[in-house]
C-alpha positions in Angstrom: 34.8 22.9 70.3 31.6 24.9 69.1 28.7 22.0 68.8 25.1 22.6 67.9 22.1 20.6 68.2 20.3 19.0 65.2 17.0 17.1 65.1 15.4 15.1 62.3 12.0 14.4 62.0 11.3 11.4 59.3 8.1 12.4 58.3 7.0 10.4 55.5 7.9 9.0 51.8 5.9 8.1 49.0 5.8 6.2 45.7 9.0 4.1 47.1 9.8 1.1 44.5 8.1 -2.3 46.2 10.8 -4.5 46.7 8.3 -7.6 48.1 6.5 -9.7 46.0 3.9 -11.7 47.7 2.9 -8.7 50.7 3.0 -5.1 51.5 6.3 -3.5 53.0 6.8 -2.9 56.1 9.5 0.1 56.1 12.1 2.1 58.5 14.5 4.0 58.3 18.4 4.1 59.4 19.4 7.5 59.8 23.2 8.6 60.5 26.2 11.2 59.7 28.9 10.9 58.6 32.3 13.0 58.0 36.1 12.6 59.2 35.5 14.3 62.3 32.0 13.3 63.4 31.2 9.0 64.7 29.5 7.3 62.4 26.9 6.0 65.0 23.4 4.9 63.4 19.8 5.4 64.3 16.8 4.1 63.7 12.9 4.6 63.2 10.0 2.5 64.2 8.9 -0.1 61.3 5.3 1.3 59.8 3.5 -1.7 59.4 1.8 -2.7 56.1 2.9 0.8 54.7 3.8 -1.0 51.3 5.5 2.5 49.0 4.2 5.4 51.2 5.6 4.8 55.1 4.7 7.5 57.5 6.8 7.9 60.9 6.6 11.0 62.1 9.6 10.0 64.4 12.7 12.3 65.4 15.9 11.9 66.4 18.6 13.9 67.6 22.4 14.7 66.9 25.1 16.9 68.0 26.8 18.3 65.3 30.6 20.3 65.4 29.8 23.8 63.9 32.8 24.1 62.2 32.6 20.5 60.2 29.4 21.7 59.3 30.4 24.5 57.9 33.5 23.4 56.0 31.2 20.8 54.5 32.6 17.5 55.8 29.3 16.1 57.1 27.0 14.2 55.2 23.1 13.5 56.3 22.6 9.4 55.6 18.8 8.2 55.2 18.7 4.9 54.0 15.0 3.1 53.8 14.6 -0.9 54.2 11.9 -2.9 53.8 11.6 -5.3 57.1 11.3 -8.6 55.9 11.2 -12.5 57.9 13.9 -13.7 55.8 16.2 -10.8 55.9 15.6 -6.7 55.3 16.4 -5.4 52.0 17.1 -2.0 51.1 15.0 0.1 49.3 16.9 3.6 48.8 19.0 6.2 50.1 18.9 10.3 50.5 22.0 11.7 51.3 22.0 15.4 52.4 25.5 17.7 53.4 24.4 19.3 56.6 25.9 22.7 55.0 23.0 22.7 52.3 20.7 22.4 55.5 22.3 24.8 57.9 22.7 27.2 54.9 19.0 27.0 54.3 18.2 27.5 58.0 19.5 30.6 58.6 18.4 32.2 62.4 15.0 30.4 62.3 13.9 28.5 65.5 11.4 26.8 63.7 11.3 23.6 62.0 12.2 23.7 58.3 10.4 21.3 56.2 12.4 19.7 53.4 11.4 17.0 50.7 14.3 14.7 48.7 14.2 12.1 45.7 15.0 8.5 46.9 17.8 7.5 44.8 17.9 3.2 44.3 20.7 1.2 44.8 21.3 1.5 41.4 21.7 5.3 40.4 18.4 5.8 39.6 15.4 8.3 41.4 12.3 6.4 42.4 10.1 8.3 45.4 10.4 11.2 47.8 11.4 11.7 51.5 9.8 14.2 53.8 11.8 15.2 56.8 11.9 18.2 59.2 14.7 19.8 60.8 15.7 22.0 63.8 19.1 23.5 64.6 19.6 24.6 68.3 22.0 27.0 69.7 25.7 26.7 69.4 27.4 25.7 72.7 31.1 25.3 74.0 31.6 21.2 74.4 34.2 19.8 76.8 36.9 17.8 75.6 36.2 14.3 74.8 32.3 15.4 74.7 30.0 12.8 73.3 32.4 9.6 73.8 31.8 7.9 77.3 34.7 7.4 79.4 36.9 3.7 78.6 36.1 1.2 80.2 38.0 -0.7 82.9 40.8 -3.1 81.6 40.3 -6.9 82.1 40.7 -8.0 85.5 40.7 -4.8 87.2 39.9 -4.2 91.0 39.1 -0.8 93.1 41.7 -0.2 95.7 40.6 -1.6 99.1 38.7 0.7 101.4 36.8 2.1 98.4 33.2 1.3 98.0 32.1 -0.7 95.5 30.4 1.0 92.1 27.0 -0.5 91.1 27.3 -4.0 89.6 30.9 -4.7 90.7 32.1 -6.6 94.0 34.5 -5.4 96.8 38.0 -5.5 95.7 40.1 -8.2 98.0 42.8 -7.0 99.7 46.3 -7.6 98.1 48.7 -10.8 99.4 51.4 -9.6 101.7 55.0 -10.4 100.8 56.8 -12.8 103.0 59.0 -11.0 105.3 63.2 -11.7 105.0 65.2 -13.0 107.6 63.5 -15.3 110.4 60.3 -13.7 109.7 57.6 -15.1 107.4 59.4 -18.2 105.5 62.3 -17.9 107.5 60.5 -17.9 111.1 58.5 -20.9 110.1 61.4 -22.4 108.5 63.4 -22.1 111.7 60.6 -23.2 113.9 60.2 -26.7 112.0 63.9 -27.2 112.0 64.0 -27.0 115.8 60.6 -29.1 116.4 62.5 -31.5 114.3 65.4 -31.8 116.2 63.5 -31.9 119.2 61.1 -35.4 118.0 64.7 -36.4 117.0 65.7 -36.6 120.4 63.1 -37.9 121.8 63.0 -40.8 119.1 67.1 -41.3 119.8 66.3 -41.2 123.7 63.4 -44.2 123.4 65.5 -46.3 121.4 68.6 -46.3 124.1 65.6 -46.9 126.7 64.3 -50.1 124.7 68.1 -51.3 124.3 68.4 -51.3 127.7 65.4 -52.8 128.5 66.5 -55.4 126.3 70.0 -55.5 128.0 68.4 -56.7 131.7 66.2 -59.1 129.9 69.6 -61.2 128.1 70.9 -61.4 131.3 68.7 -62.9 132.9 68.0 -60.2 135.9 64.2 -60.7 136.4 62.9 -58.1 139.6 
């Protein structure tokens, strides 16, 4: 699969609607993209303190991209802008960009391209711009499965004996050995307490006829 690299630079926004009352806004921003072949994962920008309506970051982040999705226009660039607040964040607005519109604009540049949107509010309307730069890189062959880590090892799992240990995980103990048939294992110490058994039962039967005759001499009255 063809993949190419993509990084945003959240520059700055200004005349954003104030969403706090009392104090200035502290803003980020949560950047992602999304599309039917592409993981929604989500990034973020520092907070600009005390920014109140015009936040400057000057922060990038960076994506892979599939070329083709990009092209067929299935991906979507996601900005959203929050206001950082004590009792809980609250959104502020959102610019949404297809990642065609931007590699179309690009064309073979390997420069930044320098782009500014309208904030649209949570409720339809435009209030405020976005300043972001991009970069494409070059288009490169990814392995299968590229960009997902490997799973991860299923509950209760152990590496084989003999094998050294990964970091964070303890030696594996060796597995229990099945008993063995016949008169080995169970059988062997089955056998063996039968016969040590039969052998206290003899000498138990043997003490008894000993004491009885004991007792014998004594009732008739032989005294040596």
């Amino acid at each position: 699969m063809e993949c190419r690299p993509l990084d945003i630079t959240l520059i700055s926004a200004t005349d954003l609607k104030d969403v706090n009352f009392l104090s200035k806004m502290d803003v980020y921003a949560v950047v992602s993209i999304s599309g039917d072949s592409f993981s929604k994962s989500k990034q973020k920008t520092h907070v600009d303190k005390d920014s109140g309506p015009n936040p400057r970051w000057n922060y990038t982040i960076k994506f892979t991209v599939p070329d083709a999705a990009a092209k067929q226009n299935q991906l979507t660039l996601k900005i959203k802008l929050v206001s950082d607040r004590s009792f809980g964040d609250k959104e502020i607005g959102e610019v949404h960009v297809p990642i065609k519109e931007l590699l179309d604009n690009y064309g073979d540049e390997k420069s930044e391209n320098l782009v500014t949107y309208n904030v649209r509010l949570p409720s339809g309307k435009s209030k405020g711009t976005l300043s972001f730069s991009y970069k494409f890189g070059e288009k490169f062959t990814a392995p299968q499965g590229y960009g997902y880590p490997p799973p991860a090892a299923a509950p209760g799992y152990a590496y084989p004996q003999y094998q050294a240990a990964q970091p964070g995980y303890g030696y594996a103990m060796p597995p229990p050995q099945k008993p063995k048939k016949g008169f080995g294992g169970m059988g062997l110490g089955l056998g063996a307490g039968l016969l040590g058994g039969l052998l206290i039962g003899d000498m138990v039967s043997d003490v008894g006829e000993m004491a009885a005759y004991d007792a014998g001499f004594d009732d008739a009255g032989f005294d040596f």
